[in-house]
C-alpha positions as CSV (number, residue, x, y, z in Angstrom):
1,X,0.0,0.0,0.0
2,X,1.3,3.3,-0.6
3,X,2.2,6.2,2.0
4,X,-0.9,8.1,1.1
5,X,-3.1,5.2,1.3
6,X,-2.3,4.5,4.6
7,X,-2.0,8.3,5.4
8,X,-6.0,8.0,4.1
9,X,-6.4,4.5,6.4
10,X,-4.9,6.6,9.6
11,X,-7.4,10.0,9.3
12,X,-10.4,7.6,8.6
13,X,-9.6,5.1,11.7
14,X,-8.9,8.8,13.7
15,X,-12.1,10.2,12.3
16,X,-14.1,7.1,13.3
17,X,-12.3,7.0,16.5
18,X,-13.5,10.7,17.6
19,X,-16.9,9.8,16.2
20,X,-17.9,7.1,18.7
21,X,-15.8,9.2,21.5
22,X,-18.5,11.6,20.7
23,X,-20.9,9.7,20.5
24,X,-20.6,8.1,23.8
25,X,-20.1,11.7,25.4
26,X,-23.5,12.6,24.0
27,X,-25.0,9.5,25.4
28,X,-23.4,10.6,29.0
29,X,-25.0,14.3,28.7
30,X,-28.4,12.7,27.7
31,X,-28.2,10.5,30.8
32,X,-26.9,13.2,33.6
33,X,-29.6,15.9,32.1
34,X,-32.0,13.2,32.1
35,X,-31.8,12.9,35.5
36,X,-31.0,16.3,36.7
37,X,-34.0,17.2,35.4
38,X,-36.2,15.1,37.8
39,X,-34.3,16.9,40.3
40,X,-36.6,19.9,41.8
41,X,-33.1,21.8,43.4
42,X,-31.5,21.8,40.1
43,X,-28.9,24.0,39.1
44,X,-30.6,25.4,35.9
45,X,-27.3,27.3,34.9
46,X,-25.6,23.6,34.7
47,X,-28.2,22.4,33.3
48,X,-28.0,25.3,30.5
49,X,-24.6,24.4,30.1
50,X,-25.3,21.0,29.6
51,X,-27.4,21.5,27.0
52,X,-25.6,23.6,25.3
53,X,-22.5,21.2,25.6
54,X,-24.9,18.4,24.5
55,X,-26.0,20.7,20.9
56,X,-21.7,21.1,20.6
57,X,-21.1,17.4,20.3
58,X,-24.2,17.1,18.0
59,X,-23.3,19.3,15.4
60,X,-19.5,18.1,16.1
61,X,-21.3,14.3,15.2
62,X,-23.0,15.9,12.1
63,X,-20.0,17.1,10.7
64,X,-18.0,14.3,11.1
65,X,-20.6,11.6,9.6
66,X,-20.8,13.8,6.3
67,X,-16.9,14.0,6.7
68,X,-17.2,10.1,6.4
69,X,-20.1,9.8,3.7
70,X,-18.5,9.5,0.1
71,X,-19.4,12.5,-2.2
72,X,-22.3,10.6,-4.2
73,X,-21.6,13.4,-7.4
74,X,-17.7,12.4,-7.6
């Protein structure tokens, strides 16, 4: 194979790497917001920022997934 092959091999395994990393971190958020929200002395500031953080590693998902999706016009 040559250098830029594996070059290519090395960003997609990074790039599918980060993805579920991100994933899983959104899964987290859901789950502590989730429950914080059932809480009646919640700190509605963290939970802003949780949300917020949460919409961050959504768009940060999007992005990456169309990074990963072949160009169906090439």
């Amino acid at each position: 194979m040559t250098e830029s092959g594996d070059n290519v091999d090395r960003e997609l395994f990074r790039n599918i790497e980060k993805l579920r990393q991100l994933r899983i971190e959104h899964r987290d958020l859901d789950e502590v917001i989730a429950r914080l929200t059932m809480d009646i002395h919640v700190n509605e500031l963290q939970l802003k920022r949780l949300k917020k953080r949460k919409l961050v590693l959504k768009d940060q998902i999007m992005h990456l997934e169309s990074q990963l999706i072949p160009d169906l016009n090439a």
